[in-house]
Legacy VTK file of the C-alpha trace (Angstrom):
# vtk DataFile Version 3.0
C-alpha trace
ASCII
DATASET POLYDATA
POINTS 427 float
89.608 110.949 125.511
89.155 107.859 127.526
85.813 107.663 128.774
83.588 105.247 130.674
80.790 103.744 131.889
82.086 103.425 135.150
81.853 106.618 137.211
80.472 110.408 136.213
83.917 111.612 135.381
84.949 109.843 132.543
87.273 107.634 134.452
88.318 104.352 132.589
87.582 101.258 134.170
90.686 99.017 134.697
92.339 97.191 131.801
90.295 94.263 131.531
87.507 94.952 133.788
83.679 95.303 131.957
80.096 95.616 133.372
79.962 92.139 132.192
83.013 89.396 133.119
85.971 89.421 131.043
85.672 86.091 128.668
82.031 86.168 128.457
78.779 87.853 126.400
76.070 88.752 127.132
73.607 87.524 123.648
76.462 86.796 120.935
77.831 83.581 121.751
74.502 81.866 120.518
75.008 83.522 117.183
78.608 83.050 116.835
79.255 79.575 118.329
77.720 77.738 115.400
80.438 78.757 112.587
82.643 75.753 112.386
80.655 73.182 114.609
79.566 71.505 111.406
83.016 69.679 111.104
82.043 67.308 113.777
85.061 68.131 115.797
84.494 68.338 119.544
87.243 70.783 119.647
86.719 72.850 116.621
83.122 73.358 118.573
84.794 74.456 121.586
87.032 76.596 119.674
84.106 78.755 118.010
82.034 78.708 121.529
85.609 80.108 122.927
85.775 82.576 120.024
82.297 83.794 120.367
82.858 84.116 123.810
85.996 86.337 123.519
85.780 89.899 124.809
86.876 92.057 122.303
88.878 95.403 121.768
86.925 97.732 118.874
89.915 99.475 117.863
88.290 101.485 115.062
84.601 102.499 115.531
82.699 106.230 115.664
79.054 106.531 117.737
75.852 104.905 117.120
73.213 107.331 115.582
71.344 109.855 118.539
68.117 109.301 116.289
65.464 109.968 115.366
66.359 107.728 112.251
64.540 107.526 109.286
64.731 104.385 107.378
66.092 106.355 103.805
69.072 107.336 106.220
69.169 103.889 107.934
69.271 101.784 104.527
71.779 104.228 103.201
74.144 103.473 106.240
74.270 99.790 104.876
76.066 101.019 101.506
79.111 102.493 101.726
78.702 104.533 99.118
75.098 106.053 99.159
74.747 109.498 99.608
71.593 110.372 97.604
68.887 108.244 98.702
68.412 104.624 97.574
67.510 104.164 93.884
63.551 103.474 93.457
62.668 99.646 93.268
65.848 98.407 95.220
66.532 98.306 98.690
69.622 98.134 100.834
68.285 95.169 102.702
69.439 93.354 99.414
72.815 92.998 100.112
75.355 90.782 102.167
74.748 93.201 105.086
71.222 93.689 105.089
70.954 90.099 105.038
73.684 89.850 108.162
71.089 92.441 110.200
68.036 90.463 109.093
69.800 87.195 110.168
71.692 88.299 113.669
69.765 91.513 114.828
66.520 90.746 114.127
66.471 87.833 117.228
67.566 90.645 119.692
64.904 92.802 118.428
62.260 89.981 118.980
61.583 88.875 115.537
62.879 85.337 114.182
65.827 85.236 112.255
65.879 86.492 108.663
62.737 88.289 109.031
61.059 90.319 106.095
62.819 93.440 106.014
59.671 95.296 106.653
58.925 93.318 109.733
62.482 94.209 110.457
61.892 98.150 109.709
58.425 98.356 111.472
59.971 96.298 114.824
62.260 98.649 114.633
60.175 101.769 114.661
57.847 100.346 117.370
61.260 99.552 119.502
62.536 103.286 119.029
66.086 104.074 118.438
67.571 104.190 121.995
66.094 100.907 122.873
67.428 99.126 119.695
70.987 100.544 120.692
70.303 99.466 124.343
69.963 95.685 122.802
72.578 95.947 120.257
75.477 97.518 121.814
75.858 95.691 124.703
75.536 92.380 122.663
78.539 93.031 120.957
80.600 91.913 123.500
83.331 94.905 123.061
85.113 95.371 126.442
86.770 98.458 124.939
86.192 100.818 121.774
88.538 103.197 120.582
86.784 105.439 118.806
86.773 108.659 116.051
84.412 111.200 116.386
85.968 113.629 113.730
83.407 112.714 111.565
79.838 113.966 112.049
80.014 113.606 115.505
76.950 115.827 116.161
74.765 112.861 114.752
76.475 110.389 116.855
76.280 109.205 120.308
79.574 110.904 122.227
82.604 108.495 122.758
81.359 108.214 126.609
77.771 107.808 125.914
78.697 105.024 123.352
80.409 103.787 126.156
77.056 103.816 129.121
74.950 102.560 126.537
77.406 99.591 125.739
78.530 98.837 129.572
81.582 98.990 128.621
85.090 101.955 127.968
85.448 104.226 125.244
88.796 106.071 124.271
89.296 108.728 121.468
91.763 108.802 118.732
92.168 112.223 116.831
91.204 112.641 113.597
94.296 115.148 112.642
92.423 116.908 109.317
89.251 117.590 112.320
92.393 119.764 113.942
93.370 121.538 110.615
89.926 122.384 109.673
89.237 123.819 113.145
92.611 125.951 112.754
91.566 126.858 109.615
88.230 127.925 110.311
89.464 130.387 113.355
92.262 131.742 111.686
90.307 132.712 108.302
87.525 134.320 110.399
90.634 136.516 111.864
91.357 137.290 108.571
94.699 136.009 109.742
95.360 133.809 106.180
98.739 134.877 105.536
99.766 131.769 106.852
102.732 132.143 109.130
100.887 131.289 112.244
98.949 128.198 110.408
102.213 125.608 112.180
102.569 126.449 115.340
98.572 126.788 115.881
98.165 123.425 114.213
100.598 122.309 116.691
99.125 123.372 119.633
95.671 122.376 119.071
97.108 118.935 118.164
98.439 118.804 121.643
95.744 120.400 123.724
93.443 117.497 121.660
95.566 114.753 122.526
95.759 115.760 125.953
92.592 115.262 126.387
93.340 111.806 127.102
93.496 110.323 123.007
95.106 106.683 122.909
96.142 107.921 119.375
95.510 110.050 116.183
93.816 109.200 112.243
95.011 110.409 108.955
91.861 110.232 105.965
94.218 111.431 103.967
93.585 109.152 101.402
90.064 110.556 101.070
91.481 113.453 100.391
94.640 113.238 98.325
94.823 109.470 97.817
98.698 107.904 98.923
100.872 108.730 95.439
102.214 111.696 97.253
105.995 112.780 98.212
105.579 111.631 101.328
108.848 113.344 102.571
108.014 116.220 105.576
107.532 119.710 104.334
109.817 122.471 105.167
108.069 125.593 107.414
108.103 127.848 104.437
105.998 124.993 102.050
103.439 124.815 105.368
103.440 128.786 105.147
102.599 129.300 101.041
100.370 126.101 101.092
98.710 127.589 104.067
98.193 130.790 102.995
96.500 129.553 99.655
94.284 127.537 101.688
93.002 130.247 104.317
92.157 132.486 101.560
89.765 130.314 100.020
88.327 129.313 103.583
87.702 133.111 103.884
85.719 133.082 100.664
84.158 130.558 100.666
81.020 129.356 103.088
80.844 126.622 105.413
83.481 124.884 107.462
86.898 124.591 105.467
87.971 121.431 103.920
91.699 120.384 103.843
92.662 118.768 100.801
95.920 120.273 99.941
98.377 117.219 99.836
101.358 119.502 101.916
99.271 120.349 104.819
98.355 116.909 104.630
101.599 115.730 104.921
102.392 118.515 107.847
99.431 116.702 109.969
100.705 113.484 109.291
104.097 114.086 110.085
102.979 115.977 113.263
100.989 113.160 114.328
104.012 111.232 113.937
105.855 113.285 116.352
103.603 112.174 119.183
104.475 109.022 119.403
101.108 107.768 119.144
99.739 104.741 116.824
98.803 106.434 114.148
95.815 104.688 112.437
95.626 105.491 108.391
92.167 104.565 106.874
93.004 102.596 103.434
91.270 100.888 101.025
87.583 100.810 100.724
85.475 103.399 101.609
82.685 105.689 100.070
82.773 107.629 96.854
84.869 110.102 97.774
88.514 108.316 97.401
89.361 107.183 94.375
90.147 103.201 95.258
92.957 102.680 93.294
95.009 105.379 95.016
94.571 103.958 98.600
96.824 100.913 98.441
98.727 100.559 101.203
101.658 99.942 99.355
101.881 103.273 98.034
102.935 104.101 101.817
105.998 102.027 101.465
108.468 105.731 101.287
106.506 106.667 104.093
106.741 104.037 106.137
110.349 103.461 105.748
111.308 106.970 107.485
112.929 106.369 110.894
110.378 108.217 113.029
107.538 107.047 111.301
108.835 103.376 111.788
109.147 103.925 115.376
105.579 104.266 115.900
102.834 101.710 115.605
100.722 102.542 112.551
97.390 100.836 111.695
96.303 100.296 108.656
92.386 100.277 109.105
90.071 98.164 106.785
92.695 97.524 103.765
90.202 95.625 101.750
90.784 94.787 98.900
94.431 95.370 99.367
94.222 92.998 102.821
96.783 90.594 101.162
99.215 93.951 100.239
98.330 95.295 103.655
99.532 91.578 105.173
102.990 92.388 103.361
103.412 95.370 105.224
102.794 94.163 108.428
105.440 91.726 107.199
107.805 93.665 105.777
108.051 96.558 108.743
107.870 95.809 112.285
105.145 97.966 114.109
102.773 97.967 111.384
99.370 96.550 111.899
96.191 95.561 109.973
92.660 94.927 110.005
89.866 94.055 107.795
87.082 95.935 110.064
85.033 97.955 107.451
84.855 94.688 104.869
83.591 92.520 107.344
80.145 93.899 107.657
79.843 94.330 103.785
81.040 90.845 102.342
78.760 89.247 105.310
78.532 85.943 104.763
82.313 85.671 102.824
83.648 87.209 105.652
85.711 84.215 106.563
87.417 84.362 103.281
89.015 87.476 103.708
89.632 86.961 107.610
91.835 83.668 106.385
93.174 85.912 103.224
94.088 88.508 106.469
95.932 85.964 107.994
97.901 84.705 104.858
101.184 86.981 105.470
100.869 89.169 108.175
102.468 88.119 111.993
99.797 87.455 113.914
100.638 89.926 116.996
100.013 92.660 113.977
96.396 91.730 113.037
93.478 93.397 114.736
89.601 93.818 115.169
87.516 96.982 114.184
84.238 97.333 113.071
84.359 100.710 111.697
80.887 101.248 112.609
79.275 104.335 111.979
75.551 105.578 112.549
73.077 102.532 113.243
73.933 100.184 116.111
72.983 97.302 113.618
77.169 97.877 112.763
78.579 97.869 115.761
76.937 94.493 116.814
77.080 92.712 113.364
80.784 93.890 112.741
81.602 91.766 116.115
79.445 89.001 115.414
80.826 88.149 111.751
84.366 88.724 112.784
83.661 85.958 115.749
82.242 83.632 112.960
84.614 84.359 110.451
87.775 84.050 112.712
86.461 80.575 114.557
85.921 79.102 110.691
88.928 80.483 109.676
91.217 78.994 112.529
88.870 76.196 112.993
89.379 74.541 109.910
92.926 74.854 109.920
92.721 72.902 113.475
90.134 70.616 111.934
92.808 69.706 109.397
96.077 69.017 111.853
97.311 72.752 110.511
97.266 74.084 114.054
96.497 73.108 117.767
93.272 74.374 119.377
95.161 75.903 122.036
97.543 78.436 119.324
94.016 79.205 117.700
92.848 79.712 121.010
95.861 82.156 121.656
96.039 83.559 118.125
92.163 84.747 118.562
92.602 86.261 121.853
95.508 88.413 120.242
93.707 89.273 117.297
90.346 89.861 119.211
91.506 91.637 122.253
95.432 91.905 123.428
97.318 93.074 120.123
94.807 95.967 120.643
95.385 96.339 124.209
99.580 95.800 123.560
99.533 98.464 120.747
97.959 101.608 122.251
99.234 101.713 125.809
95.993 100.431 127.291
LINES 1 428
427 0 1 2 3 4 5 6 7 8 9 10 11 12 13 14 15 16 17 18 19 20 21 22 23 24 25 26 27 28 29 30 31 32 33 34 35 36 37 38 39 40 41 42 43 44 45 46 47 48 49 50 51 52 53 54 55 56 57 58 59 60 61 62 63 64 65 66 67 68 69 70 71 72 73 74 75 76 77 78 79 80 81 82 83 84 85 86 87 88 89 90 91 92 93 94 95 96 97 98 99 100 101 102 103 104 105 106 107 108 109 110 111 112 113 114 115 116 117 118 119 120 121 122 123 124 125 126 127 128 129 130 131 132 133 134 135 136 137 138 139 140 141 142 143 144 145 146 147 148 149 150 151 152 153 154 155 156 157 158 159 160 161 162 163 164 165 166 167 168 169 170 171 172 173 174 175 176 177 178 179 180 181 182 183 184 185 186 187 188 189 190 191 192 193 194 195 196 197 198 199 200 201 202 203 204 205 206 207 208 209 210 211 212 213 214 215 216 217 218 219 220 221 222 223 224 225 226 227 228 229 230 231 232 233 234 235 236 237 238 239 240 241 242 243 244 245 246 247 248 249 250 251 252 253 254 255 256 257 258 259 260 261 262 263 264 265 266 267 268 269 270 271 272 273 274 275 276 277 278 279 280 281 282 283 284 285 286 287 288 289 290 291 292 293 294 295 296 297 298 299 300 301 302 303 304 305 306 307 308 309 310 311 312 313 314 315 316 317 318 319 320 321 322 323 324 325 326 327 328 329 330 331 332 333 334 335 336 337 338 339 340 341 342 343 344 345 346 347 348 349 350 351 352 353 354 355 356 357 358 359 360 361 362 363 364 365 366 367 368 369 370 371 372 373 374 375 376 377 378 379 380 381 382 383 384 385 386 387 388 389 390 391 392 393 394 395 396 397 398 399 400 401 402 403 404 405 406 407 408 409 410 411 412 413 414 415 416 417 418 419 420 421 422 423 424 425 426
């Protein structure tokens, strides 16, 4: 769904076009602009002002929270893999990121930089939750986000009102296990769970979703199976039995079904293939519930050596620690692309390390932005603000040294930032 802040229908604004002027922020560029201008070159300086300056194209985020928010849930948004509260005597504030929202949101929110965490917390509270996302969002600097709500998104500001709140466009990509889980759910309340009409309803849905105006679909499949599989594309009667196994324990069992089974897995993906769309495939880090070492990209290599997958761009989101492998494949197959979006926030102040790493092997017209933000708005604006930093340090020291000119690094972090994005999904 491409949605706006231009207009009560949901119409896009045109390519390029922002409540702000294309080339410009509104609050980051006095964050962002210092990164490299400690080399003493005039240029380099330029280079990060440019850089923090840039526009950019979110090509992987969900919704900020709706609130209220509690700070429990807040401070276990900052760690990726918190699901039961933060242990006593520690706090999430303690980390790389919590030191990245104490040192770049805390100015927007009034406070001096690096404030005490509780002066943080208690601003915070005073501000209220749709005022802090009023500040945040629009900071960022994002001209366009493409975003998943598959997740949650009942918590979770809609792709549109992400969009008013952030002046800017929001499109939808389509999370395909959302669509089998939705099938799944209305046929095992039919009781039909035989599973012979499991394909073609997938199917359909999967269309009537993506009609909806998606720029492109999302595979968590290594959540859910990890990437050892056969990756080959099941036969109808496979999709029947695996369905059929499936839909009878949906029908037993309460709550909304979840798809794990690694051939209806490979049905959605291949169906998403079919499309035509970019197909974005979340790798590498994420919370507890993959098992890391079974989310290397590399393991996609069968996959991404079939004709039709080849023939569509896929993007490999977040890749860390397997950014270097991920750089290879970008490499090594023409329309695959990479990012480093959910890493960013969490290595905060090392994020230029693995934005250079990033850059080691993979074409630059196939490297991206996302910030993978999810719940607080504190995400969405720091994931843009240490990607600015980390890509004008990166670049800018490689100018600094005679490596590059200011104008390619100029070029090379508009494509990265903005127009690979743009380029990629049709926009």
């Amino acid at each position: 769904m491409n949605t706006s802040a231009a207009g009560s229908g949901g119409t896009a604004q045109p390519t390029g076009t922002t409540s702000q002027p294309t080339g410009t922020t509104s609050r980051t560029a006095a964050g962002a602009g210092s990164a490299v201008g400690s080399t003493g070159s005039a240029e380099v300086a330029r280079l990060a002002e440019f850089t923090a300056g840039l526009r950019l194209v979110d090509h992987h985020a969900h919704g900020a929270f709706r609130g209220p928010l509690g700070r429990t849930e807040f401070e276990e948004s900052l760690n990726e893999g918190s699901t039961g509260g933060i242990p006593a005597g520690t706090t999430a504030f303690d980390t790389h990121l919590g030191f990245a929202v104490r040192r770049w949101c805390a100015p927007l929110l009034d406070l001096p930089a690096h404030a005490p965490a509780e002066d943080y917390w208690a601003r915070r509270a005073v501000l209220g939750d749709a005022e802090v996302a009023a500040r945040l969002l629009p900071a960022a600097g994002v001209d366009r986000w493409i975003v998943d709500a598959g997740h949650a998104a009942e918590r979770l500001l809609s792709p549109g009102e992400l969009a008013q709140v952030a002046g800017s466009t929001a499109h939808e990509v389509v999370r395909l296990e959302a669509v089998a889980e939705e099938v799944a759910a209305t046929l095992a309340g039919q009781g039909a769970t035989d599973g012979r009409g499991y394909a073609d309803a997938y199917r359909d849905l999967l269309r009537a979703a993506v009609a909806r105006g998606a720029v492109g679909v999302k595979t968590v499949v290594g959540y859910r199976a990890g990437f050892d599989l056969d990756w080959s594309e099941p036969d109808a009667d496979a999709v029947r039995r695996a369905a059929a196994r499936w839909l009878a324990e949906s029908a037993r069992a309460p709550g909304r079904p979840r798809l794990a089974d690694p051939v209806l897995l490979r049905f959605g993906v291949h169906c998403g293939v079919r499309l035509g769309l970019p197909v974005q495939v979340h790798t590498g880090f994420g919370d507890r519930d993959l098992d890391l070492h079974r989310v290397n990209p590399l393991l996609l290599t069968d996959l991404l050596r079939q004709p039709a997958v080849a023939a569509v761009p896929v993007m490999l989101l977040h890749c860390y620690p397997y950014h270097r492998e991920a750089g290879y494949l970008a490499q090594a197959f023409d329309r695959v692309y990479c990012d480093v979006g959910l890493a960013l926030n969490h290595v905060g102040a090392r994020a230029a390390a693995v934005v250079a790493e990033s850059m080691e092997l993979a074409p630059f017209g196939r490297l991206l932005f996302s910030s993978d933000a999810w719940g607080p708005p504190e995400l969405h604006y720091v994931g843009a603000v240490l990607w600015r930093r980390a890509t004008a340090a990166a670049i800018g020291a490689w100018v600094a040294a005679g490596d590059w000119s200011a104008a390619d690094a100029r070029r090379v972090a508009t494509m990265i930032g903005r127009t690979n994005a743009l380029e990629a999904y049709g926009l």
